[in-house]
FIKOLZA-1660 file (N, C-alpha, C; in steps of 0.1 Angstrom, whole numbers, plus 5000, padded with zeros to 4 digits):
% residues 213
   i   px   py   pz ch aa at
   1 8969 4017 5359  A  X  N
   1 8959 4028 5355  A  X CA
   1 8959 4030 5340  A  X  C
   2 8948 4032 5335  A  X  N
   2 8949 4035 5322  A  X CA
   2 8951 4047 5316  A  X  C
   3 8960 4048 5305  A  X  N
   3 8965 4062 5298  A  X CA
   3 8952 4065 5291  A  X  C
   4 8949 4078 5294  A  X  N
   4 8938 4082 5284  A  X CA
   4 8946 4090 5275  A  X  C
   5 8935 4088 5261  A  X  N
   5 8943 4098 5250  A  X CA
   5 8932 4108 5248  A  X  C
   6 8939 4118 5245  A  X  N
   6 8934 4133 5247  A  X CA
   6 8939 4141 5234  A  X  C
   7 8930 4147 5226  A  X  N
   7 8935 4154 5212  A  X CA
   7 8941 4172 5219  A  X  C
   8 8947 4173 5214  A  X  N
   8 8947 4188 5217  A  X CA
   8 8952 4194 5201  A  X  C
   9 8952 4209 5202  A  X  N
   9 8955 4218 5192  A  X CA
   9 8967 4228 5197  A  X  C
  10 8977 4230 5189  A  X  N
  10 8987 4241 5195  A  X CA
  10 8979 4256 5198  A  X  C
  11 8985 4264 5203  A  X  N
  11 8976 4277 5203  A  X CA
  11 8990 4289 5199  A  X  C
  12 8986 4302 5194  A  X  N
  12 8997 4309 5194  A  X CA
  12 8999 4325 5203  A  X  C
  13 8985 4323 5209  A  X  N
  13 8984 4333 5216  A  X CA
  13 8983 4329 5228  A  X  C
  14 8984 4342 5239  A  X  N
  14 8978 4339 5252  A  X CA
  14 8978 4351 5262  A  X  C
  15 8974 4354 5270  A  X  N
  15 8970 4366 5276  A  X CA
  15 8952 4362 5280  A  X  C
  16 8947 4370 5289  A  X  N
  16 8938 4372 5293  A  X CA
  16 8924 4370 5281  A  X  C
  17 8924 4377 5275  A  X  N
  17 8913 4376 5262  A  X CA
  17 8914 4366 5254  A  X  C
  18 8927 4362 5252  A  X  N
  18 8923 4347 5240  A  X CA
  18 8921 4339 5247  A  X  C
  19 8926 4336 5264  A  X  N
  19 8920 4326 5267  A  X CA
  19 8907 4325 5271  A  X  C
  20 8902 4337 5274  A  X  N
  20 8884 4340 5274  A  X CA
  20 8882 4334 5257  A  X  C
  21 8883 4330 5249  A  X  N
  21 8879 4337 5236  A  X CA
  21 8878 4318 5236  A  X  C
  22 8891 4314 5240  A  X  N
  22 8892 4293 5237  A  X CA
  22 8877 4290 5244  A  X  C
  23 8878 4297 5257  A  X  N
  23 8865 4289 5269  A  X CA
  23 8856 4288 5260  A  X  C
  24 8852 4299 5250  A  X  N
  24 8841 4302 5248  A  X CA
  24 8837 4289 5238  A  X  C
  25 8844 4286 5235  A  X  N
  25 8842 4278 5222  A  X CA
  25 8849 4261 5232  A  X  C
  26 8845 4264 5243  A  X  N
  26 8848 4249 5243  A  X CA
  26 8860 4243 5249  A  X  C
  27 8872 4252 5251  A  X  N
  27 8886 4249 5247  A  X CA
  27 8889 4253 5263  A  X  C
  28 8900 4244 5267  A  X  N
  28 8911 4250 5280  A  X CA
  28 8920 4254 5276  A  X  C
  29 8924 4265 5279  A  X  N
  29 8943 4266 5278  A  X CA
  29 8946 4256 5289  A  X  C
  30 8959 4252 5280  A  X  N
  30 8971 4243 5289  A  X CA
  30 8986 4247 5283  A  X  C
  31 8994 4243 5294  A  X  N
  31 9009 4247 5291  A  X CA
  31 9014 4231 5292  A  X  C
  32 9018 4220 5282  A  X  N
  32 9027 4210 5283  A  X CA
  32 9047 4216 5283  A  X  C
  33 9053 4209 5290  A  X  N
  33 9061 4213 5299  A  X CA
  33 9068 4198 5305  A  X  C
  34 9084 4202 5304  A  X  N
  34 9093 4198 5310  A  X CA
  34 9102 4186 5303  A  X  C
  35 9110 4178 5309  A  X  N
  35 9119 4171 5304  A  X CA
  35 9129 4171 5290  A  X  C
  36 9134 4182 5295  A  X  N
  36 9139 4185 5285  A  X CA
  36 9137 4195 5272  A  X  C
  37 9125 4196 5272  A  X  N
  37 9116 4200 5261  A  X CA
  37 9112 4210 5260  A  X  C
  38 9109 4220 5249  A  X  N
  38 9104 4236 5251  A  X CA
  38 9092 4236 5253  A  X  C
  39 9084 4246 5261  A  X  N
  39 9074 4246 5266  A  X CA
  39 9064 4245 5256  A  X  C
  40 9051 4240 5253  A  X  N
  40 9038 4239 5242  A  X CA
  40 9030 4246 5249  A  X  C
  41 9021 4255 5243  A  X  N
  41 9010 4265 5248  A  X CA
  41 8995 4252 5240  A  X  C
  42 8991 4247 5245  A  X  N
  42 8981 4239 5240  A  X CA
  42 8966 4245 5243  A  X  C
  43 8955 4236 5233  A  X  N
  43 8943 4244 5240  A  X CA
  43 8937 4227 5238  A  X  C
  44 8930 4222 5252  A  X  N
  44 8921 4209 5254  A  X CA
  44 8906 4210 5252  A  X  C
  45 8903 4201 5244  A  X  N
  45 8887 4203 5246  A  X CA
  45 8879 4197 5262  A  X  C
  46 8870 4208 5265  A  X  N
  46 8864 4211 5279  A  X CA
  46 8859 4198 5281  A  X  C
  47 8850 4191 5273  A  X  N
  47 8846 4176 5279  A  X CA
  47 8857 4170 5284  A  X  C
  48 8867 4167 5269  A  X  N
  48 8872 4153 5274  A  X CA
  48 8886 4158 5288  A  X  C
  49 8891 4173 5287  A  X  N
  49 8900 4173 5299  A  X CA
  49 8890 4171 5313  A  X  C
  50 8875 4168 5311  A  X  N
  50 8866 4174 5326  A  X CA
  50 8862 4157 5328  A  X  C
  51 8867 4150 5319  A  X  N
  51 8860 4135 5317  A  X CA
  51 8874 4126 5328  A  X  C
  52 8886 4133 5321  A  X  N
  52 8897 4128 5327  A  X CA
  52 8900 4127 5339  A  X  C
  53 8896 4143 5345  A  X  N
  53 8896 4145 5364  A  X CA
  53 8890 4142 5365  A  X  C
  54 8877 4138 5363  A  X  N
  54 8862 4131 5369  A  X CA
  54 8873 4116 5373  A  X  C
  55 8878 4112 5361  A  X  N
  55 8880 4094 5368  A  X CA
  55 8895 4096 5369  A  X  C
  56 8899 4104 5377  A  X  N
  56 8912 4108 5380  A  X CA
  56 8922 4100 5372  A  X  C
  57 8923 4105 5364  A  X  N
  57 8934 4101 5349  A  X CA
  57 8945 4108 5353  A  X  C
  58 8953 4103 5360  A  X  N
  58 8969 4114 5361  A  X CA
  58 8977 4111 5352  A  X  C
  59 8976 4101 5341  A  X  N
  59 8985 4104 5333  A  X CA
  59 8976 4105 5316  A  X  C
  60 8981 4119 5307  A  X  N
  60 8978 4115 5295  A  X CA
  60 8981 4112 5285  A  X  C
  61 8980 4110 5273  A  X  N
  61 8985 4102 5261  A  X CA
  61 8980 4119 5255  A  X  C
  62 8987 4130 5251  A  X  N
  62 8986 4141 5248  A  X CA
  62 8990 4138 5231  A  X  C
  63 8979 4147 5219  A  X  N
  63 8979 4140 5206  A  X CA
  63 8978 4155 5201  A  X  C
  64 8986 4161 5193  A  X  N
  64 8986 4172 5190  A  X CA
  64 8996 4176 5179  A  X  C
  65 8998 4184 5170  A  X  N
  65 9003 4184 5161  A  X CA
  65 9009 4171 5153  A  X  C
  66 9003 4161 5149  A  X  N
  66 9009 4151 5145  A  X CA
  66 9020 4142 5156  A  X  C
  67 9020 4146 5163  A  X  N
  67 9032 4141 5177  A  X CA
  67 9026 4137 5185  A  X  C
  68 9030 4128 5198  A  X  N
  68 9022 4124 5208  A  X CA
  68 9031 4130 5220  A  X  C
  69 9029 4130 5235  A  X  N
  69 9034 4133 5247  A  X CA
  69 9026 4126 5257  A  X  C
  70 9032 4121 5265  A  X  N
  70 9030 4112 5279  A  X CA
  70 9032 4122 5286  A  X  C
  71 9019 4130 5293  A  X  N
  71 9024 4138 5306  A  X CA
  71 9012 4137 5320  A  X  C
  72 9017 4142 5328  A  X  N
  72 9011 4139 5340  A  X CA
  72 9005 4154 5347  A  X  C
  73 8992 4151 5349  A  X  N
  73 8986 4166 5349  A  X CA
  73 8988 4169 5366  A  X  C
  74 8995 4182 5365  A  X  N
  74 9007 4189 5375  A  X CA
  74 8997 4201 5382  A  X  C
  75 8983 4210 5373  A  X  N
  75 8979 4216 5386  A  X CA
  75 8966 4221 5378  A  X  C
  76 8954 4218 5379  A  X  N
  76 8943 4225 5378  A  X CA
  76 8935 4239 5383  A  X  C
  77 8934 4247 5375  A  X  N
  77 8929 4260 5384  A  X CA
  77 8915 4258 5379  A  X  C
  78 8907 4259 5389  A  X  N
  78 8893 4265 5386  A  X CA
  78 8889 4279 5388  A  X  C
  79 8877 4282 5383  A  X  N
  79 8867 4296 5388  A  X CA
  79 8868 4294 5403  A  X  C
  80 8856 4304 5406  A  X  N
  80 8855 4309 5420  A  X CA
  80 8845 4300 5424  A  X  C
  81 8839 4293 5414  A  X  N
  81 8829 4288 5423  A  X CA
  81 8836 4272 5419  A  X  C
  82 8844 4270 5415  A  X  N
  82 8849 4256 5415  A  X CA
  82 8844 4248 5401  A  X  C
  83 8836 4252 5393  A  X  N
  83 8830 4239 5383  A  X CA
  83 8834 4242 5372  A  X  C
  84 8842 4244 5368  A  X  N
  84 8852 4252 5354  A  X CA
  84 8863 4246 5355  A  X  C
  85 8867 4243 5346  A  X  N
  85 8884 4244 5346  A  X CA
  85 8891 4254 5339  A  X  C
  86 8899 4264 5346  A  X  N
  86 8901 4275 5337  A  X CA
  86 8918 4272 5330  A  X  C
  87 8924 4262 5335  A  X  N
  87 8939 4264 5326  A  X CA
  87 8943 4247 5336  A  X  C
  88 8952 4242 5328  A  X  N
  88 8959 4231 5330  A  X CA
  88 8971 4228 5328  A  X  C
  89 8981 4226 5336  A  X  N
  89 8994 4225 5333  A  X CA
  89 8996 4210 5334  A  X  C
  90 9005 4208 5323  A  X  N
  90 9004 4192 5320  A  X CA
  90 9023 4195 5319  A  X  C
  91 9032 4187 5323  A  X  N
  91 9040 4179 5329  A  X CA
  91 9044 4160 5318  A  X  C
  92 9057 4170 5308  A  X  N
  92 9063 4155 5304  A  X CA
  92 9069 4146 5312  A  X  C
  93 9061 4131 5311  A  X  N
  93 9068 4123 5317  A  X CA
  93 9074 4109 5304  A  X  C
  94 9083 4100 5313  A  X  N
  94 9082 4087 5305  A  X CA
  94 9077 4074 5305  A  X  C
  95 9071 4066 5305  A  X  N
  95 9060 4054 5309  A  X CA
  95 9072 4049 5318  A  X  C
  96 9092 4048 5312  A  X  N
  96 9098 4041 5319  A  X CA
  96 9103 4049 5336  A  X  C
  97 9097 4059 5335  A  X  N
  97 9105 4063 5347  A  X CA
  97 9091 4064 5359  A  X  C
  98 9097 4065 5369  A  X  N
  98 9086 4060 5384  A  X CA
  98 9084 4075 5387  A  X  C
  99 9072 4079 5394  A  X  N
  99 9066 4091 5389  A  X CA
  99 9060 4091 5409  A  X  C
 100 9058 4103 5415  A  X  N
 100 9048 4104 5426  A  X CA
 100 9034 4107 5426  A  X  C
 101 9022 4099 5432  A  X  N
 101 9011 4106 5428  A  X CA
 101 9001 4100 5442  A  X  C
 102 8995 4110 5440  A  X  N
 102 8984 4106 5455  A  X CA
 102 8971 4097 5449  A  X  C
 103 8969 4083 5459  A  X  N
 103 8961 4074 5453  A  X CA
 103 8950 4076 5465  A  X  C
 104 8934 4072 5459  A  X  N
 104 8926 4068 5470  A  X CA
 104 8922 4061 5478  A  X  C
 105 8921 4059 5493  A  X  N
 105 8916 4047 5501  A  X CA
 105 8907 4043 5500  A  X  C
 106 8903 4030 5499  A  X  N
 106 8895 4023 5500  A  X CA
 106 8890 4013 5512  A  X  C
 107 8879 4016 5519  A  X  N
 107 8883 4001 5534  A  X CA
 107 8873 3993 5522  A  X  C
 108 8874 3975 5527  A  X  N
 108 8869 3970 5526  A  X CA
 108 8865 3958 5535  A  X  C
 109 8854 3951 5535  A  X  N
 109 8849 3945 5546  A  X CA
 109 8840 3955 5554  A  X  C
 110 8835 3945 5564  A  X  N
 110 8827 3950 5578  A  X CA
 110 8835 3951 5593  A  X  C
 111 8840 3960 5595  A  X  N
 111 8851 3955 5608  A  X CA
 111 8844 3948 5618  A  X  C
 112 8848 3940 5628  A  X  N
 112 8836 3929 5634  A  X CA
 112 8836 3943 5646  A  X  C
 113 8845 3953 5648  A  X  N
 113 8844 3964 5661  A  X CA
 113 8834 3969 5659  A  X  C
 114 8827 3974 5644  A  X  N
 114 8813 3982 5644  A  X CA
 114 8807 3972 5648  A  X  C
 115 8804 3956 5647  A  X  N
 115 8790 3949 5650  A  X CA
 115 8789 3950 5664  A  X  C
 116 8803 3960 5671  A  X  N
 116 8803 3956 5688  A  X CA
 116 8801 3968 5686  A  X  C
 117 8797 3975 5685  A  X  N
 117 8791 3990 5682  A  X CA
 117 8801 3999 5682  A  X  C
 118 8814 3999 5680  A  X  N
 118 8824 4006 5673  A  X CA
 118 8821 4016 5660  A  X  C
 119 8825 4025 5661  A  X  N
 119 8828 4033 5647  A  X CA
 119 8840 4033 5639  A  X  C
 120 8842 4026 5625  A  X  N
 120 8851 4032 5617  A  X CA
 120 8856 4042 5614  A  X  C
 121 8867 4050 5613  A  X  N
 121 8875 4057 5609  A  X CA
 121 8889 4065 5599  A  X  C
 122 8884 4064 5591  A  X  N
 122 8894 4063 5581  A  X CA
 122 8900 4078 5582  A  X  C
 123 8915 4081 5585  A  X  N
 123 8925 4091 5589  A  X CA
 123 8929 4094 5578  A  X  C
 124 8933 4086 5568  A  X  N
 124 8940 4090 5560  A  X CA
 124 8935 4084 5544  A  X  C
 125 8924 4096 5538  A  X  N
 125 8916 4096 5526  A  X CA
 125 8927 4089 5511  A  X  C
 126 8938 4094 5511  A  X  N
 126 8946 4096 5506  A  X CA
 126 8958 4090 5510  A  X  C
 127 8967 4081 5497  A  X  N
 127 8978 4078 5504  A  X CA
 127 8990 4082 5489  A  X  C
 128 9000 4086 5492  A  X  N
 128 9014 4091 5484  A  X CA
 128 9023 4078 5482  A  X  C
 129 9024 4077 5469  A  X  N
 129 9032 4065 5462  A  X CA
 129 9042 4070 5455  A  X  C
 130 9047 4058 5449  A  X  N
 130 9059 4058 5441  A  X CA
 130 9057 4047 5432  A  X  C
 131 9054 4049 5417  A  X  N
 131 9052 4042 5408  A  X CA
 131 9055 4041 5392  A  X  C
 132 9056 4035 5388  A  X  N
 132 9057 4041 5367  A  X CA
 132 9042 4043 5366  A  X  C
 133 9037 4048 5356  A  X  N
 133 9027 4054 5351  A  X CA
 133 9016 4048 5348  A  X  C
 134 9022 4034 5347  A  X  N
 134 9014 4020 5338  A  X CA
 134 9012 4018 5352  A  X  C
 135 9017 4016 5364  A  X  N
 135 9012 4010 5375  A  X CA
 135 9003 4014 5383  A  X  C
 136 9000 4029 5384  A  X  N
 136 9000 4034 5389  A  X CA
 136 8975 4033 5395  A  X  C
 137 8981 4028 5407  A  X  N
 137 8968 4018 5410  A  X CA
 137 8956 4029 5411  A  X  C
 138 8939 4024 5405  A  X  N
 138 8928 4034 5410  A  X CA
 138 8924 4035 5421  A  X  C
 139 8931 4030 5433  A  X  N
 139 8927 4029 5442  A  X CA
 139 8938 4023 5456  A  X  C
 140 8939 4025 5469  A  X  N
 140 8947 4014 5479  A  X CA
 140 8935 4005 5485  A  X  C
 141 8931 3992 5480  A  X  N
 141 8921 3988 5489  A  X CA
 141 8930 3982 5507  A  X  C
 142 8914 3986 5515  A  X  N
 142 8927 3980 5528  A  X CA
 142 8915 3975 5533  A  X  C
 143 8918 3961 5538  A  X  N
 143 8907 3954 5543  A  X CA
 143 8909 3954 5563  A  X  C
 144 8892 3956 5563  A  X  N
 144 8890 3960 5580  A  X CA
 144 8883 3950 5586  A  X  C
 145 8880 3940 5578  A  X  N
 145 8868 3929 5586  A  X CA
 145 8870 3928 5602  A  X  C
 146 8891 3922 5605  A  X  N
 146 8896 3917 5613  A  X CA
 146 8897 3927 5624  A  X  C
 147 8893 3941 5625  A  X  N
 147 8896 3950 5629  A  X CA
 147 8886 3955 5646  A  X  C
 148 8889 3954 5655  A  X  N
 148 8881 3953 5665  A  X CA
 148 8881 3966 5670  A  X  C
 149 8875 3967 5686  A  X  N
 149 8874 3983 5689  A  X CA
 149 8887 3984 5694  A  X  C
 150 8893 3995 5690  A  X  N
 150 8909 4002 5699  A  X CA
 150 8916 3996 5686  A  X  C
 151 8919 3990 5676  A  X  N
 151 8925 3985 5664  A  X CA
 151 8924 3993 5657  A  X  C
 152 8940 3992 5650  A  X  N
 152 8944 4006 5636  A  X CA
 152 8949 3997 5631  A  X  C
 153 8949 4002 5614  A  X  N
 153 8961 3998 5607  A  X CA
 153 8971 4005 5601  A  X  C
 154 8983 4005 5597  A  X  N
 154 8988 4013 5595  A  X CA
 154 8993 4014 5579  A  X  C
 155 9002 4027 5576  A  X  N
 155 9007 4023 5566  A  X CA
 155 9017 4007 5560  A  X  C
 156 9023 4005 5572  A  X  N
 156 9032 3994 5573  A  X CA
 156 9021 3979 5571  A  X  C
 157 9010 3981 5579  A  X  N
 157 8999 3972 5571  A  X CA
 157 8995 3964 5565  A  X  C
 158 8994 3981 5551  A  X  N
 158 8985 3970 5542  A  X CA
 158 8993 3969 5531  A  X  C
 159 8988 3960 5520  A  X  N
 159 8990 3954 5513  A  X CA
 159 8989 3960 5500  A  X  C
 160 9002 3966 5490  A  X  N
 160 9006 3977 5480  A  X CA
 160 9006 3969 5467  A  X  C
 161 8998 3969 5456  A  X  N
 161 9001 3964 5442  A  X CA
 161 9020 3962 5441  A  X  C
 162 9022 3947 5435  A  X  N
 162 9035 3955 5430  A  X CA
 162 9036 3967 5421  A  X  C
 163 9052 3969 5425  A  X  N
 163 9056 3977 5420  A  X CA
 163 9056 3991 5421  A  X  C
 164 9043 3991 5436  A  X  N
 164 9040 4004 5441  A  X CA
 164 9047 4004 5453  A  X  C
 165 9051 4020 5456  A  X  N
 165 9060 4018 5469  A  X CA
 165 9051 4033 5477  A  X  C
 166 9048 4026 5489  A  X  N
 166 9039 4040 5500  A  X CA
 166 9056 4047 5504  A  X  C
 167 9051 4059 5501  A  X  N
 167 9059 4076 5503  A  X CA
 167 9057 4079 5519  A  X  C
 168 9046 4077 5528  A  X  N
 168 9040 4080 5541  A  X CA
 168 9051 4071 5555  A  X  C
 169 9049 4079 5561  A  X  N
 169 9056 4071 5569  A  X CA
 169 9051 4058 5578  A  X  C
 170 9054 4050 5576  A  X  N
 170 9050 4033 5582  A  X CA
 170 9038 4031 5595  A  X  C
 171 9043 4039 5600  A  X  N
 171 9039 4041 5616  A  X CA
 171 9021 4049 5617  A  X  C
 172 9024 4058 5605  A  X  N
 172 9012 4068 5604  A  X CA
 172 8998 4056 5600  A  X  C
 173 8987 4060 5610  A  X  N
 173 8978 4053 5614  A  X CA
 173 8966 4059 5600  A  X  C
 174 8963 4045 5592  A  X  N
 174 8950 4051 5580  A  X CA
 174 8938 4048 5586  A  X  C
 175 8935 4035 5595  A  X  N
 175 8918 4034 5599  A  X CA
 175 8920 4032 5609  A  X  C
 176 8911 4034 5619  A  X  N
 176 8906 4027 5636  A  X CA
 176 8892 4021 5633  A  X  C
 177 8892 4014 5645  A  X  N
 177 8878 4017 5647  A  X CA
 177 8877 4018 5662  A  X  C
 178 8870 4033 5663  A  X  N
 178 8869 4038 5673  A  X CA
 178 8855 4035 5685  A  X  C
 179 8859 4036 5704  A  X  N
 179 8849 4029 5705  A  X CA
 179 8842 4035 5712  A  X  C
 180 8829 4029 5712  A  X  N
 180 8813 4036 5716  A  X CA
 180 8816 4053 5723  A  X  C
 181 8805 4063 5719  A  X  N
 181 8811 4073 5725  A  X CA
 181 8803 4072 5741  A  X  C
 182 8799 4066 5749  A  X  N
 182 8795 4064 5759  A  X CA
 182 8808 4056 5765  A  X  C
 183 8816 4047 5761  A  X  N
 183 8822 4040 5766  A  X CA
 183 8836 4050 5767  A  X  C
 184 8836 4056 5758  A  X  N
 184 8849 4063 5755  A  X CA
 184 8848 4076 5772  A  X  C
 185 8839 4079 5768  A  X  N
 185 8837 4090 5779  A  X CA
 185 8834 4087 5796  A  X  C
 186 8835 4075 5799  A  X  N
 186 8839 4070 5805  A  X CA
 186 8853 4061 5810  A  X  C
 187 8860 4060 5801  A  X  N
 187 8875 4060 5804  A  X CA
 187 8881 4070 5805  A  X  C
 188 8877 4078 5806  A  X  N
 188 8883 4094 5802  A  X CA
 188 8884 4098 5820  A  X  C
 189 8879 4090 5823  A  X  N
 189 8874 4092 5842  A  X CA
 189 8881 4082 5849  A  X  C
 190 8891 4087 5860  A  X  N
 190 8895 4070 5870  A  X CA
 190 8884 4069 5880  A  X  C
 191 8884 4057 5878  A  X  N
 191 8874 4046 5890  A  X CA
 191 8873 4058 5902  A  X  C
 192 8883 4064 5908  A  X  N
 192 8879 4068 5921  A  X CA
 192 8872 4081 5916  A  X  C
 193 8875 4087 5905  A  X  N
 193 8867 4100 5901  A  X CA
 193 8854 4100 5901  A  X  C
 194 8849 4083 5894  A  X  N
 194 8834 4079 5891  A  X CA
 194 8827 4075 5903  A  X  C
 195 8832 4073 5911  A  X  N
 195 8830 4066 5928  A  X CA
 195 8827 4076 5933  A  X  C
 196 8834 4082 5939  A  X  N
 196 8833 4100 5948  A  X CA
 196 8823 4103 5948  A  X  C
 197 8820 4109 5961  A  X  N
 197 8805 4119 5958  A  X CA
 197 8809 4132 5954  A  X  C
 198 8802 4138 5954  A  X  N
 198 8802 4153 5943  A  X CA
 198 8804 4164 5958  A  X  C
 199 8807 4171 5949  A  X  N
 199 8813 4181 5963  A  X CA
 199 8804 4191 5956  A  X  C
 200 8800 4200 5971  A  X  N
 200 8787 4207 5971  A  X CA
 200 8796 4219 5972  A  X  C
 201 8794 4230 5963  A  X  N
 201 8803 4240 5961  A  X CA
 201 8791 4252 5963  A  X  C
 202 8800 4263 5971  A  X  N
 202 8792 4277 5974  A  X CA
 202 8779 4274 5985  A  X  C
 203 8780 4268 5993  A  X  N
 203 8770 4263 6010  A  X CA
 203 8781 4262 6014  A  X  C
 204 8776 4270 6030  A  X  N
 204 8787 4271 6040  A  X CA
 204 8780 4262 6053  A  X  C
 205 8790 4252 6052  A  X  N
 205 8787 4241 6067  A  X CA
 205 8776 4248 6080  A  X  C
 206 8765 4239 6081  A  X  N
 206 8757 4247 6094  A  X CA
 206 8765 4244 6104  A  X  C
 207 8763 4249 6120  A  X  N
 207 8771 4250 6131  A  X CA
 207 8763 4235 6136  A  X  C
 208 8770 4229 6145  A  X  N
 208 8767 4220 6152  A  X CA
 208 8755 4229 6163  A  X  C
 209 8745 4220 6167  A  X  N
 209 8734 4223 6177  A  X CA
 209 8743 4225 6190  A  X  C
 210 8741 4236 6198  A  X  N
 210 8747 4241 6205  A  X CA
 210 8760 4245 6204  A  X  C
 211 8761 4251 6192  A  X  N
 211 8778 4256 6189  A  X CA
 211 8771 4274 6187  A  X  C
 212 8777 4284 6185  A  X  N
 212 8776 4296 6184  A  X CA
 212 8778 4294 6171  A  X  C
 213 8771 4305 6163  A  X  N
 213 8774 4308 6153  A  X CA
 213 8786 4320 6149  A  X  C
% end
């Protein structure tokens, strides 16, 4: 994955009003933080930190007072309606050390189960790694061509860039392809359930001809 570089400015205030006062002009507050290091109160400009989550950039090349920082963006808060970023905590890391981060799935191919009228299903949007920063893949592609009706694959699976290692447990199921809901709803029933005649509920048996009622 590629390190984006990102300029920022130190800031010396913070509270409620100055950081109304950055937005206005453009700016996020951010807190850079950890390894060792005293906390930085930073302010990012709104494009380029809104450019980075757009193409999910988890790690940045942070440029600021004449110094640089490698850190990994640790928690976004938005507004209420979600399309703002109001504050960003950014997280020192080292390019050499292996870092956790959640990557996207990808299927690829046509599973031959959909051409049997199967539906695809992908369970698990998202999968948890273990990587250095430089490795750290845009994507898990997992291919489904081979994949028939009642067929999963699992984490144990598929196939991980080096040097990436899946965090999920092996067993945990990422795609099916699940089958026809006509067919499905019908195994749901045993043979003798589907066989049977229906029982006629609330009619009370007439009397045999010549029996008393």
């Amino acid at each position: 994955m590629e390190v984006h570089e990102i300029a920022a400015q130190p800031r010396d205030v913070n509270g409620t009003r100055a950081c109304r006062r950055l937005r206005k002009q453009k700016l996020v507050p951010a807190v850079l933080y950890g390894h060792g290091e005293a906390n930085v109160m930073l302010a990012l400009p709104n494009e380029a930190i809104q450019k980075a989550l757009d193409e999910r950039a988890l790690v940045l090349k942070v440029v600021w007072d004449g110094r640089e920082d490698t850190a990994q963006i640790k928690e976004v808060q938005y507004d209420a309606v979600g399309d703002n970023v109001l504050h960003v905590d950014l997280a020192r890391i080292s390019l050499t050390e292996t870092l956790t981060v959640t990557v996207p799935v990808k299927t690829h191919g046509q599973p031959r189960g959909v051409d049997e009228g199967g539906a695809l299903e992908l369970l698990e949007f998202e999968l948890e790694v273990e990587c250095l920063p430089t490795d750290i893949p845009e994507s898990i592609r997992v291919e489904v061509a081979d994949l028939g009706i009642g067929e999963s694959l699992t984490i144990a699976d598929l196939a991980f860039p080096e040097g990436v290692t899946p965090m999920g447990e092996p067993d945990a199921v990422v795609v099916t392809v699940a089958a026809p809901i006509e067919e499905a709803e019908e195994e749901e029933l045993a043979p003798e359930q589907m066989l049977a005649e229906p029982e006629v509920i609330g009619r009370e048996a007439k009397p045999e001809e010549g029996e008393e009622e």
